[in-house]
C-alpha positions as a Markdown table, in Angstrom:
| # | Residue | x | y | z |
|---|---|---|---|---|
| 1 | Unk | 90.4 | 97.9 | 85.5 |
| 2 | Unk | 91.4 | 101.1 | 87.5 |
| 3 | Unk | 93.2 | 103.9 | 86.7 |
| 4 | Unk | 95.6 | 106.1 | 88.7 |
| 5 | Unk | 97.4 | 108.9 | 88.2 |
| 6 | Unk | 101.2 | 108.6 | 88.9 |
| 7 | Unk | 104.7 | 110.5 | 88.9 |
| 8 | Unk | 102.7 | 111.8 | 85.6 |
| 9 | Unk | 101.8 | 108.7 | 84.2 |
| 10 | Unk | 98.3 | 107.2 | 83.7 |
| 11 | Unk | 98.9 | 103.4 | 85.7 |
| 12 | Unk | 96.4 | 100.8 | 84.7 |
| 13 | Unk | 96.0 | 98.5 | 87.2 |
| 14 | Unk | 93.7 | 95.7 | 89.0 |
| 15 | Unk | 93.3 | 94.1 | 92.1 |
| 16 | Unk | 91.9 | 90.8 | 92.9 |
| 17 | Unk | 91.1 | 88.7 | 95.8 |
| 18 | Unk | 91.4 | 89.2 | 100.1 |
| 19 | Unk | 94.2 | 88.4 | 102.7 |
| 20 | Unk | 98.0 | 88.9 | 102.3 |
| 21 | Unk | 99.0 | 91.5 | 99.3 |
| 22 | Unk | 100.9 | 90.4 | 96.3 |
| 23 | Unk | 102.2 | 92.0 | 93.6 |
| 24 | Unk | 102.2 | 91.2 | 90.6 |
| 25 | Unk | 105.0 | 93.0 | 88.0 |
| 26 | Unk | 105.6 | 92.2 | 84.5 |
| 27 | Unk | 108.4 | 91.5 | 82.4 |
| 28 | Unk | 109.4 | 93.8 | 79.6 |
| 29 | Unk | 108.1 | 91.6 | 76.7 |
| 30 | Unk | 104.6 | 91.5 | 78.6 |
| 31 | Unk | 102.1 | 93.6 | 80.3 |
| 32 | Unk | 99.5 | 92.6 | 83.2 |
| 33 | Unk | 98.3 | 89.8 | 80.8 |
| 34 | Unk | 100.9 | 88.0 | 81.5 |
| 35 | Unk | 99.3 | 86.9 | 85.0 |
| 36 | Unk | 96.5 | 85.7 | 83.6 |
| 37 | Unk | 96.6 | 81.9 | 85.0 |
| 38 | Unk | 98.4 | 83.3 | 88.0 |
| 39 | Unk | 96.1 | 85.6 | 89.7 |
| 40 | Unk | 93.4 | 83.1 | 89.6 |
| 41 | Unk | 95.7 | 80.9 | 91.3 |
| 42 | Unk | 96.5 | 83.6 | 94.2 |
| 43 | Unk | 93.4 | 85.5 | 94.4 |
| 44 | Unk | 91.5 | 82.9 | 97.1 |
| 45 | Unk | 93.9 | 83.5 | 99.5 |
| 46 | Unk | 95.9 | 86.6 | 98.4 |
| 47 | Unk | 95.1 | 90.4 | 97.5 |
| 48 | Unk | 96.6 | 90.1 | 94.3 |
| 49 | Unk | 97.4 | 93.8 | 92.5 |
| 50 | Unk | 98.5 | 93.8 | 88.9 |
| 51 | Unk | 99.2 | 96.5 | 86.1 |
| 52 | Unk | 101.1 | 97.7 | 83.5 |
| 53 | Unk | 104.1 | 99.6 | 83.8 |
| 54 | Unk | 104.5 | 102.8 | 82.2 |
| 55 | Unk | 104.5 | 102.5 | 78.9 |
| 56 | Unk | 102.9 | 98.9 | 78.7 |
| 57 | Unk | 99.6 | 97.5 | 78.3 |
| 58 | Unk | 97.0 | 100.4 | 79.1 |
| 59 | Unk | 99.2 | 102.8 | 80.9 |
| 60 | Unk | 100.8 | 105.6 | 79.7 |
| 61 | Unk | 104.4 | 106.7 | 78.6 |
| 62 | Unk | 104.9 | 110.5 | 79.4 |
| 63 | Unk | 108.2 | 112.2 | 78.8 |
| 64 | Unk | 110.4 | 112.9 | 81.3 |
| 65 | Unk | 112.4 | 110.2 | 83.2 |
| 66 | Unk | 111.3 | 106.7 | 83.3 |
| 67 | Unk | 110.6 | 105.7 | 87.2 |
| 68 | Unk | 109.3 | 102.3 | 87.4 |
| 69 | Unk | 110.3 | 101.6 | 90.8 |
| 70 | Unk | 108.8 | 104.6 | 92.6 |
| 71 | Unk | 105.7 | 104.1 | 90.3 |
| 72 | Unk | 105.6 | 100.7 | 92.1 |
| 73 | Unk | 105.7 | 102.3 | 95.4 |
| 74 | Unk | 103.5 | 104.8 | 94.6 |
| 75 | Unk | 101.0 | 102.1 | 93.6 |
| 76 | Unk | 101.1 | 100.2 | 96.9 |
| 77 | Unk | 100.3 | 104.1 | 98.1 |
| 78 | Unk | 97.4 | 104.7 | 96.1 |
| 79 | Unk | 95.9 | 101.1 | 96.8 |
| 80 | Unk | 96.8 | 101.0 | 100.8 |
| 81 | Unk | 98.8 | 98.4 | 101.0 |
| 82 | Unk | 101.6 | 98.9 | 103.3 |
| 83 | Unk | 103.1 | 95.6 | 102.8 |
| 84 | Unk | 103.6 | 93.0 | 99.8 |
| 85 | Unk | 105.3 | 89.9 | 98.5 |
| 86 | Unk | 106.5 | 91.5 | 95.6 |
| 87 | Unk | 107.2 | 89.0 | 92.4 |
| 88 | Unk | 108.4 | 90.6 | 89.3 |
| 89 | Unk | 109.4 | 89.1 | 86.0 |
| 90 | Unk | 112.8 | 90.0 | 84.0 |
| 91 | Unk | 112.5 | 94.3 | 84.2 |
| 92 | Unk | 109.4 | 93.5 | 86.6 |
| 93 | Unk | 112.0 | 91.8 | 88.3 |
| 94 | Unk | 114.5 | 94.6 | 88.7 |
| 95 | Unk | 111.8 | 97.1 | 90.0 |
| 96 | Unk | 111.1 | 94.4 | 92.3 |
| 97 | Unk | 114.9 | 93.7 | 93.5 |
| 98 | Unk | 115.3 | 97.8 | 93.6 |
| 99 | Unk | 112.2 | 98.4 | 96.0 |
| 100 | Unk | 113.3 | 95.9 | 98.2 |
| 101 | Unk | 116.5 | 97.6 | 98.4 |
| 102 | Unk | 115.3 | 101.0 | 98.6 |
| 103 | Unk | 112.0 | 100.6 | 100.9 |
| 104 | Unk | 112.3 | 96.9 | 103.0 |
| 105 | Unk | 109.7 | 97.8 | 105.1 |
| 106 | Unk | 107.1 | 97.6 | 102.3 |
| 107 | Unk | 108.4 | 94.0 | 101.2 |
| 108 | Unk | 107.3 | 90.9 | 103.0 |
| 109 | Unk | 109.3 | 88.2 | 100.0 |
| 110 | Unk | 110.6 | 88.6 | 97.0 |
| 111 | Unk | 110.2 | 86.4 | 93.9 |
| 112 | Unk | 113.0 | 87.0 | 91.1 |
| 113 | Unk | 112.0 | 85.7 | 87.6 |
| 114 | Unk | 114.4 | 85.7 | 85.0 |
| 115 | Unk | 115.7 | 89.3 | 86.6 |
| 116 | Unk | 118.4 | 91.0 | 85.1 |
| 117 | Unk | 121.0 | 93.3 | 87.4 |
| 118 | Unk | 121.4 | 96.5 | 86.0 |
| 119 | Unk | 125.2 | 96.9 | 85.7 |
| 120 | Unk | 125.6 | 93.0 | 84.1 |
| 121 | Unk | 128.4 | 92.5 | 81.3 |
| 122 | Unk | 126.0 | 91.4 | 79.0 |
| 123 | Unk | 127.2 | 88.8 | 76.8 |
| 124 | Unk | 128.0 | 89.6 | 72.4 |
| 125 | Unk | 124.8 | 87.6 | 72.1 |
| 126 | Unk | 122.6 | 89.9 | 74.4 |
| 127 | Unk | 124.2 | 93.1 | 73.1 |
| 128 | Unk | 123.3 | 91.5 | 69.4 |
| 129 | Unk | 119.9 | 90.6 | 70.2 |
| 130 | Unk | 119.4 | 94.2 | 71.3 |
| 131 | Unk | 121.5 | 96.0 | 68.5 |
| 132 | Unk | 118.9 | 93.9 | 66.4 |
| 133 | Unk | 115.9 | 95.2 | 68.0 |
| 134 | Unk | 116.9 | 98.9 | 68.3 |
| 135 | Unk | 117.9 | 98.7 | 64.5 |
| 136 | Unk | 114.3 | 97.7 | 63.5 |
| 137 | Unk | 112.6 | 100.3 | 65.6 |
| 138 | Unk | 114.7 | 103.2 | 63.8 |
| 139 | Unk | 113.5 | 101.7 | 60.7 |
| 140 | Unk | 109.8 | 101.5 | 61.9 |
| 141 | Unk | 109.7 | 97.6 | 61.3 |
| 142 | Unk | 108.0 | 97.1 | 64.5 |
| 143 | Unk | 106.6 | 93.6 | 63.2 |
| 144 | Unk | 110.4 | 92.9 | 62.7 |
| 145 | Unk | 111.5 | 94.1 | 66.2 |
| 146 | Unk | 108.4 | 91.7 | 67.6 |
| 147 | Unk | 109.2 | 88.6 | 65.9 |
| 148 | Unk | 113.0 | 89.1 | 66.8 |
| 149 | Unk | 112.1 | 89.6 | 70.5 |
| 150 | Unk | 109.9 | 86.4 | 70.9 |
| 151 | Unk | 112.5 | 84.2 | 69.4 |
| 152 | Unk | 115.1 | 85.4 | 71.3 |
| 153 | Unk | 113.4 | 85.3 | 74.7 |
| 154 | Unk | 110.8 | 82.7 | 74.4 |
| 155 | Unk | 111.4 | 80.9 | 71.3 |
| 156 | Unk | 110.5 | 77.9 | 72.7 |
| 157 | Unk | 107.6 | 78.6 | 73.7 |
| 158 | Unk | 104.3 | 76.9 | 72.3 |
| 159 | Unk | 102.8 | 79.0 | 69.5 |
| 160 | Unk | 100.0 | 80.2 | 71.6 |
| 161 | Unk | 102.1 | 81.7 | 74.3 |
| 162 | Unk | 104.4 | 83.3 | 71.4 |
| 163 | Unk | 101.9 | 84.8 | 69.8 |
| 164 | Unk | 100.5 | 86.7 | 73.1 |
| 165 | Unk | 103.6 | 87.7 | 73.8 |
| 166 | Unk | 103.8 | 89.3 | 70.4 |
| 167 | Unk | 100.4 | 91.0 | 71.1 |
| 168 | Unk | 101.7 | 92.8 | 74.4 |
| 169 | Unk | 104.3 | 94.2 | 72.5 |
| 170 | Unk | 102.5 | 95.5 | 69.9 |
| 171 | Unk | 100.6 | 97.2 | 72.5 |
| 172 | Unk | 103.4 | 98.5 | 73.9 |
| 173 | Unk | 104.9 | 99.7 | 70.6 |
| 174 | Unk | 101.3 | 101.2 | 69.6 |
| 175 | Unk | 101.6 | 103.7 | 72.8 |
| 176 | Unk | 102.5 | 107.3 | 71.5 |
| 177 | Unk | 106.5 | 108.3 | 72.3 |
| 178 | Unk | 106.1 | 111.5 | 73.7 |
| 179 | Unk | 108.6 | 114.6 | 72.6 |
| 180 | Unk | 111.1 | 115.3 | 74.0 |
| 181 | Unk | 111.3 | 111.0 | 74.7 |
| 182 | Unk | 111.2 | 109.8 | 78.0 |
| 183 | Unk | 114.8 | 109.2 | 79.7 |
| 184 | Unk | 116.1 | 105.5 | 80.9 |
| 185 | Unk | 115.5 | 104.9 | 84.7 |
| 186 | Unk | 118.0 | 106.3 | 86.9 |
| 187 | Unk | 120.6 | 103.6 | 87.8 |
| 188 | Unk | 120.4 | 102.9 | 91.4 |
| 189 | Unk | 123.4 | 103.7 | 93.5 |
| 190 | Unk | 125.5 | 101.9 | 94.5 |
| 191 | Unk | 123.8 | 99.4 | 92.2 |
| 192 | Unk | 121.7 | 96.0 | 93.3 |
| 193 | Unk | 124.2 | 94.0 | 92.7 |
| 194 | Unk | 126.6 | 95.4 | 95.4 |
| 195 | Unk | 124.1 | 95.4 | 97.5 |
| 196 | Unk | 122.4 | 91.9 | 97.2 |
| 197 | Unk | 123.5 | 91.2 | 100.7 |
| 198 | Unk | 121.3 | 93.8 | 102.1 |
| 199 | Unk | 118.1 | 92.0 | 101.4 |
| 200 | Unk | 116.7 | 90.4 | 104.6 |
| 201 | Unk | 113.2 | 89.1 | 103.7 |
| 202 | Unk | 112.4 | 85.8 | 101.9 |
| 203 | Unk | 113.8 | 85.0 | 98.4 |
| 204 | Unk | 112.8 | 82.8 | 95.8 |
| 205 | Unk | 115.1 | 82.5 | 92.6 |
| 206 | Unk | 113.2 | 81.0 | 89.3 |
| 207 | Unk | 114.6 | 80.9 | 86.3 |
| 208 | Unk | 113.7 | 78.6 | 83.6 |
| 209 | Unk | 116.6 | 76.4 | 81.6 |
| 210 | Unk | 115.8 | 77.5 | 78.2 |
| 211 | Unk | 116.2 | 81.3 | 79.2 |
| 212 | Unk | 119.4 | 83.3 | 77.5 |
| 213 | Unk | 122.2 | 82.0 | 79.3 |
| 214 | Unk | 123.3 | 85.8 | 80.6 |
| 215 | Unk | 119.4 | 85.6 | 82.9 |
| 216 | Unk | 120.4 | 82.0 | 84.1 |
| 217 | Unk | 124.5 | 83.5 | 85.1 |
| 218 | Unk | 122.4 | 86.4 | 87.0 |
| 219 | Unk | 120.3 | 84.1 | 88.6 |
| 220 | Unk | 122.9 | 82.2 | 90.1 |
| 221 | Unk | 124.8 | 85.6 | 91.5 |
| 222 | Unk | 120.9 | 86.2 | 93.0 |
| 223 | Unk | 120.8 | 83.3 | 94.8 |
| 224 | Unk | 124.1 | 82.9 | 95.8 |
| 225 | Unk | 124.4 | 86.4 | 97.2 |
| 226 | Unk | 120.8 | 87.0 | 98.9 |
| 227 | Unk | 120.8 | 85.5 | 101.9 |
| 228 | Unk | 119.3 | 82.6 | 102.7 |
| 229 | Unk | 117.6 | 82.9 | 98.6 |
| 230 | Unk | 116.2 | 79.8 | 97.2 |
| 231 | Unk | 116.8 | 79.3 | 93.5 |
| 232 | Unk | 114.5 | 76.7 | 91.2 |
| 233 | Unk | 115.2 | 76.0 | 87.6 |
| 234 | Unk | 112.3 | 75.1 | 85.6 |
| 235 | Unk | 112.5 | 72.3 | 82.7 |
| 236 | Unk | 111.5 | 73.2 | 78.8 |
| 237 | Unk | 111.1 | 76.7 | 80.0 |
| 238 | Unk | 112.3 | 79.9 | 78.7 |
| 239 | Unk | 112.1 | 83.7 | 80.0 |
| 240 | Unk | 108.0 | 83.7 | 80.9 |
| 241 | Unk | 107.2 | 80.9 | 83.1 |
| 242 | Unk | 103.8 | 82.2 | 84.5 |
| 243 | Unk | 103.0 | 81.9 | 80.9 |
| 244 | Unk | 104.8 | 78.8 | 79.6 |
| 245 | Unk | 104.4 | 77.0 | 82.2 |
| 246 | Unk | 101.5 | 78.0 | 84.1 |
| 247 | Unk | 100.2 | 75.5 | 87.1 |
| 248 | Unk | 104.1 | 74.6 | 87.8 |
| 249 | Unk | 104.9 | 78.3 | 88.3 |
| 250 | Unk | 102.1 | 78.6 | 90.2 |
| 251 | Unk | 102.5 | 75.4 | 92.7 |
| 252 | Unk | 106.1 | 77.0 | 93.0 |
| 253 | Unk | 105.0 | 80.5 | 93.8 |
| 254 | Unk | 102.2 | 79.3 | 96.0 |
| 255 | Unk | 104.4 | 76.7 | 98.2 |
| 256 | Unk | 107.1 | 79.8 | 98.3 |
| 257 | Unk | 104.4 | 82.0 | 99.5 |
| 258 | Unk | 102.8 | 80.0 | 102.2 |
| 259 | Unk | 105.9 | 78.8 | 103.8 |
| 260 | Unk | 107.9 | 82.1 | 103.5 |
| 261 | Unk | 105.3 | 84.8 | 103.8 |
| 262 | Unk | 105.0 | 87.3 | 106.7 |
């Protein structure tokens, strides 16, 4: 594991492998251990770079504004690489989208996973589900906040993969808040969803069929409004396929990246 220093936040990250760079972004119910069947999978024939986003995992969550999409890019800075397929899970998935968007000539392909869009009209169910959560985090019932989180996202899941997903956010929760708190990440304007057209390199939609309905409407605006985007919907899976369902995600992600890569 490496360490750098970014937008004033400590970024843990790793990189594995040789050839053509991927990165590797997390969802917000995970950190960088959520790639742990995938970058053994990429890493004989790609540079595979993983980490935690601020706030996740082993990096740190400094006040101030949160900025995970020019912590991305400042990554790729730090490491030298000028160039990546970029494949990002839900919130992985909008820092992904968003530096695609706002840098093109760092992305090669894109790989959307259960990825929200920022200015969605999220369903009473979503806005329940997070009403629910923030509620048990005022209280300081983190253990409550956890459990509600991995049935509403993965519930499906086998045990096993529920359980780790419950010990990455119990990392996440254990990270000190600083004061004054940190501020959401600025919205991106005009927002990614007006501008889904833009995107000119190759783009692979997965989204698995047990996921909230809400992620499986977005991903059918994503692939119906990137250009040329190819969308695959995974069976008996919910919002973490690397996880659920490992060596089909990864025969996906690999036969995507071979073809599509440049």
């Amino acid at each position: 594991m490496s360490v750098a220093e970014l937008n004033g936040a400590r970024i843990a990250y790793e990189v594995t492998g040789s050839g053509p760079a991927v990165v590797l972004v997390h969802a917000g119910i995970a950190d960088r251990r959520m790639w742990r069947d995938t970058v053994p999978a990429l890493a004989g024939v790609f540079t595979v770079l993983t980490y935690d986003q601020r706030g996740f995992g082993e990096s740190t969550l400094p006040s101030g504004p949160v900025a995970y999409t020019d912590d991305l890019r400042a990554l790729l800075d730090h490491v030298g690489i000028e160039r990546a397929a970029l494949v990002g899970v839900s919130m992985g998935g909008r820092s992904a989208l968003e530096l695609t968007l706002l840098r093109p000539e760092r992305v090669t392909s894109l790989v959307l996973v259960g990825a929200p869009l920022s200015d969605w009209d999220w369903s009473a169910e979503m806005q329940r589900a997070d009403e629910e959560e923030t509620a048990a985090i005022d209280a300081g019932d983190f253990e409550r906040a956890i459990r509600g989180n991995v049935e509403f996202w993965i519930g499906s899941a086998s045990e096993e993969v529920r359980e780790l997903s419950a010990a990455m956010q119990r990392t996440a929760f254990e990270i000190p808040v600083p004061v004054p708190e940190p501020s959401p990440p600025p919205p991106l304007v005009p927002p990614a969803s007006q501008r889904l057209g833009e995107i000119a390199v190759p783009t692979l939609v997965v989204v698995g069929n047990n996921d909230v309905v809400d992620i499986q409407k977005v991903a059918d605006v994503l692939a119906k409004e990137i250009p040329g985007a190819r969308k695959v919907t995974m069976p008996d899976t919910a919002h973490l396929p690397p996880l659920e369902r490992p060596e089909e995600f990864n025969r996906i992600l690999l036969d995507f990246l071979h073809t599509d890569s440049r």
